[in-house]
C-alpha positions as CSV (number, residue, x, y, z in Angstrom):
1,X,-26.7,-51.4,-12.8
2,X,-23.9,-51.9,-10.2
3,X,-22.9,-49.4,-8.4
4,X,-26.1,-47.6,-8.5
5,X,-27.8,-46.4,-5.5
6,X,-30.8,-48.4,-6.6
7,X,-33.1,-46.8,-3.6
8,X,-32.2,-43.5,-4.6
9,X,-33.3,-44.3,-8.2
10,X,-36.8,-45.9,-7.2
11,X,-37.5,-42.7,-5.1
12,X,-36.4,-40.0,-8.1
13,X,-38.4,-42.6,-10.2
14,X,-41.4,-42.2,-7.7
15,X,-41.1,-38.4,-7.5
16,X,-40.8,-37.7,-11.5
17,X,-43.3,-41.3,-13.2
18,X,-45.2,-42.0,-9.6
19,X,-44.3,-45.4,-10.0
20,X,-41.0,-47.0,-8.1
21,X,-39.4,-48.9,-11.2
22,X,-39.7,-46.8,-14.3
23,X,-36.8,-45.3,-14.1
24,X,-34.7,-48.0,-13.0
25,X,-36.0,-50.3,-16.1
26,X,-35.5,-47.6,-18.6
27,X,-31.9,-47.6,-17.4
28,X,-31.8,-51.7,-17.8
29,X,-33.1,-51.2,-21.4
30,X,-30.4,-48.4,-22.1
31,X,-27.6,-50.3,-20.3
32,X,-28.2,-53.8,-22.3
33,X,-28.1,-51.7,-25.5
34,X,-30.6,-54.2,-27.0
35,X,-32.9,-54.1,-29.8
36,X,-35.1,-56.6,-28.7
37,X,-36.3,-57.1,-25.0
38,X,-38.2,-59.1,-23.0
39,X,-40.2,-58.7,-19.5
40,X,-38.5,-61.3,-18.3
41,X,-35.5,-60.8,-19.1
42,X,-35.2,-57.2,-17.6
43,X,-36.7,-58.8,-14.0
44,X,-33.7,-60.9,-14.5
45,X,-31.3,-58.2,-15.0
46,X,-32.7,-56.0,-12.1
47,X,-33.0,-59.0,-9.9
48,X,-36.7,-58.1,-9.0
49,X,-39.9,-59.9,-9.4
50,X,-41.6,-59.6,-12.9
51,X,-45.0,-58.7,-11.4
52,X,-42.9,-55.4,-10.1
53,X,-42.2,-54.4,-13.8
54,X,-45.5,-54.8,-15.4
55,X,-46.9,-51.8,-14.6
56,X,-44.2,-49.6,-15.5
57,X,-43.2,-52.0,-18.7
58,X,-46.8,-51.5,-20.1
59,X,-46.3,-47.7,-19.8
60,X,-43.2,-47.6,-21.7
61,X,-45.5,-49.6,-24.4
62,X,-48.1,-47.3,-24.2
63,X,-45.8,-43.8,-25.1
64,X,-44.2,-46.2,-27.6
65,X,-40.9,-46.7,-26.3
66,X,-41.0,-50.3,-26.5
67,X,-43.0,-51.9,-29.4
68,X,-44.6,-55.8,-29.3
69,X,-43.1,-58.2,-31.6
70,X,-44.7,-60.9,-33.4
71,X,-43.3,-64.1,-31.6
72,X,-43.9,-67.7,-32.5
73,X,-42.6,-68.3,-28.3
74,X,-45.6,-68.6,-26.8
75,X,-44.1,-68.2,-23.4
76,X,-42.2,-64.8,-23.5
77,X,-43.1,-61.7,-25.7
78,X,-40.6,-59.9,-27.5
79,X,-40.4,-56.4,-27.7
80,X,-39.1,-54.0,-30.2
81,X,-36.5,-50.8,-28.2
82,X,-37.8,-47.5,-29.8
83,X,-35.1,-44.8,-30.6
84,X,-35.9,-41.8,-28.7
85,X,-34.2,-39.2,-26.1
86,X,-36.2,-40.6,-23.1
87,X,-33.4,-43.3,-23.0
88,X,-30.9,-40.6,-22.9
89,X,-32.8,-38.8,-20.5
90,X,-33.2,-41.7,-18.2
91,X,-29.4,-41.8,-18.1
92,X,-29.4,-38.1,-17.4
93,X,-32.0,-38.5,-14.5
94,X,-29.8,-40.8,-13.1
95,X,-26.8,-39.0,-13.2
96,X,-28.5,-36.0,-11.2
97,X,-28.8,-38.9,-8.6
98,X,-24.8,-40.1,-8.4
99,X,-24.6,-36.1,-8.5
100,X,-26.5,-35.5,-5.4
101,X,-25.1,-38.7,-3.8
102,X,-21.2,-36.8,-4.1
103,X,-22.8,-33.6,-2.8
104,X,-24.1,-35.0,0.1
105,X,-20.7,-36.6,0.5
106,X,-18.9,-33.6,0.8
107,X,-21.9,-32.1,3.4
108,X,-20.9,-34.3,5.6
109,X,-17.5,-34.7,5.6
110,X,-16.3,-32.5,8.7
C-alpha cells in the first residue's frame, strides 16, 4: 500500500466499520491477490502490530470474507479469501480517498 495516505484510510475506515484498520486490511488482502492468508502475514505487510488486526481480521471471518483452514502449522492459521464485491468495494472506498486527497489539492493551490 505505498503511496496511500494510510491516515486518511484509517479515519474513512473509522467513519464507515468504527474500527481504524478494516479498511486498510481488506485493501492488503485485495492488493496480495492471495487465496490463502494469514494474520501474520497481513501485520507484516501493513507494518503494524498483529494485536491491531485481530479485531477487524475476526470480523472479516464473521461476514465470511475470510474462511479458516485446516492447518497442520500449529503456529499460524490459514485462511481461505472469499470471492465477493466487498473487496472491490474496499478498493472503491479507497479511491474516494486519493479522490478527495487531489481535490483538496487543487483548494489550496492559490
Amino acid at each position: 500500500m505505498d503511496g496511500v495516505d494510510v491516515a486518511a484510510i484509517r479515519e474513512l475506515s473509522r467513519i464507515v466499520f468504527g474500527q481504524d484498520y478494516r479498511l486498510e486490511l481488506m485493501l492488503a488482502i485485495r492488493t496480495l491477490q492471495e487465496e490463502v492468508v494469514t494474520l501474520g502475514e497481513l501485520a507484516i505487510a501493513l507494518r503494524v502490530p498483529v494485536s491491531s488486526l485481530q479485531k477487524p481480521f475476526h470480523s472479516l471471518v464473521r461476514a465470511g470474507l475470510l474462511t479458516p483452514l485446516p492447518s497442520d502449522d500449529s503456529r499460524r492459521k490459514f485462511y481461505g479469501v472469499a470471492k465477493s464485491a466487498a473487496w472491490d468495494w474496499a478498493e472503491e472506498l479507497a479511491q474516494r480517498v486519493e479522490f478527495d486527497a487531489v481535490v483538496r489539492g487543487r483548494e489550496n493551490t492559490p
